[in-house]
C-alpha angles and dihedrals in degrees: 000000000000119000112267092250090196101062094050084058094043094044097039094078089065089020096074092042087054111109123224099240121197111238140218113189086186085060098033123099113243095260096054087054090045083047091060089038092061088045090068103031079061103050081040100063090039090069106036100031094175112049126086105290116243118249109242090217097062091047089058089052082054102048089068089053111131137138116222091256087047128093120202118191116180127191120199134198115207136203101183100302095337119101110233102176135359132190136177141194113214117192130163118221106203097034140039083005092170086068140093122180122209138178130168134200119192111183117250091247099057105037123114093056105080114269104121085058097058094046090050088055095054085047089050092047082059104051090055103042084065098044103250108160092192130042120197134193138158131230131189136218090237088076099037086184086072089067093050099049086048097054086040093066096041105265117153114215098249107179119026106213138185125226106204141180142216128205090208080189081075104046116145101247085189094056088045095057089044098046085055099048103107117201105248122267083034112166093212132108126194119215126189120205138173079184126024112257104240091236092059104040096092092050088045092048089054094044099053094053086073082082091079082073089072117108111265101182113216092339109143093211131129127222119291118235113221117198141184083252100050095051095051091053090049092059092048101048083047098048085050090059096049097255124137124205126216101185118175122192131180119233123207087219078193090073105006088244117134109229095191147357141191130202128195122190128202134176103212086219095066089045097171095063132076125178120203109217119192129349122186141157116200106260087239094055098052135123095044105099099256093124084058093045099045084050102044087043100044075047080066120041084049094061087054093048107035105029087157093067115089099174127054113192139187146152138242147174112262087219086059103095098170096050093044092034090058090041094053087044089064094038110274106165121196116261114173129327128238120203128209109221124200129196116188108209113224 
């Protein structure tokens, strides 16, 4: 869907007198949140037409999302009550304090007249008064603009990474049954959880750190820490926002250790969408088929609980083989590409 060329001429004249604002979505009234929610719901649907269209009023849920070592600063730019542009710094304080993390939406009605540089600039204010010596921020190729701002304020693409698709209308039954079958006398137990059981919670917050072993390109990052509490918060911020979770691990009933774990996320009110989240098997347990099982098994329980949804999507690094090479395995097809950027301040 082409920009209405007509509007950015009709809304420039009021658009570069507009100010960046800082914004609290804490402090905001609800309609300026919902404000900033159809904001990105628009820009959202502008460049992906034919998925399910966001709800504004999720995305405002979203917008107040933050962990106690977390810090969460938002810039506006208002025409009367509607959101024209939004951007937001995101920096951890106890780990990868050298980080900040932005990332910026104009609406497809007011860009190409400069808003998404001055609110790169407030973003950028922000990043050095705290001390961050690397900003990072992601692009897609559904919004090719994105990569050419990046590129225009120095930024150096940092992690490739593929955007991919399942018709889960196609799966191959046949793989499915063979990626479950488990040799006999086998020590490993599958769960399957929408919460985390509590006695399980310590066990699951170990075992999702191993994603820090995945690749992470020329990324200067440092490895994230998971907690009992974070994932806990996790589950409420997402549950605010209508999502449900179907998670699956493997437990070595020998020990009691879970070697691996996938989680699936769904929003009941885009029915026909799923979106895989990590997936991970424990360096030590590899090489005996768990990463294929958890997958072929979580393919199949999510047929059972959301048999609306006909697309499953998820991302991965393109330096990532044994992901990609799984997901091509079952059918994922490419879809797009998104691109982390980062920019190391002098």
């Amino acid at each position: 869907m082409p920009p209405d060329h007509t509007v950015v001429m009709m809304t420039i004249p009021s658009v570069t007198r507009a100010d960046v604002t800082p914004f609290d979505p804490h402090a905001a009234t609800p309609e300026q949140r919902l404000a900033v929610g159809q904001l990105l719901a628009d820009a959202f649907a502008f460049a992906v037409p034919n998925d399910p269209p966001l709800l504004p009023e999720k995305e405002a849920v979203m917008l107040t999302w933050v962990e106690p070592d977390e810090r969460l600063e938002q810039f506006v730019v208002w025409q009367d009550d509607q959101a024209l542009a939004w951007s937001r710094v995101f920096y951890e304080l106890r780990e990868n304090t050298h980080v900040a993390m932005i990332r910026i939406v104009v609406h497809p009605k007011a860009r190409r007249v400069g808003l998404g540089t001055r609110l790169w600039a407030a973003a950028r204010k922000v990043a050095v008064r705290e001390s961050r010596t690397v900003i990072l921020g992601m692009t897609s190729s559904r919004s090719p603009a994105g990569e050419a701002f990046a590129r225009h304020v120095g930024a150096e693409a940092a992690l490739p990474n593929r955007q991919s698709e399942l018709d889960l209308e196609a799966l191959d039954a046949g793989l499915l049954t063979l990626w479950k079958t488990r040799p006999d006398g086998d020590p490993y137990q599958l769960h399957v959880w929408h919460t985390i059981p509590d006695e399980y919670l310590e066990r699951m917050a170990e075992m999702m750190m191993v994603m820090n072993t995945a690749p992470r390109g020329d990324l200067d990052v440092e490895d994230s820490t998971v907690t009992p509490q974070t994932i806990r918060a996790g589950e409420a911020m997402d549950a605010g926002a209508g999502y449900q979770h179907l998670r699956m691990a493997v437990e070595d009933v020998r020990s009691g250790q879970l070697d691996g774990f996938t989680e699936m996320f769904y929003q009941p009110e885009r029915a026909v969408m799923l979106y895989q989240g990590a997936t991970a098997v424990r360096p030590a347990a590899r090489g005996q088929g768990l990463g294929k099982w958890l997958k072929a098994a979580m393919l199949e329980r999510a047929r059972t609980e959301f048999p609306l949804a006909r697309c499953l999507r998820t991302d991965n690094a393109e330096v990532n083989d044994a992901m990609l090479g799984i997901n091509v395995a079952l059918g994922f097809k490419e879809c797009a590409s998104n691109t982390s950027w980062q920019l190391k301040l002098s």
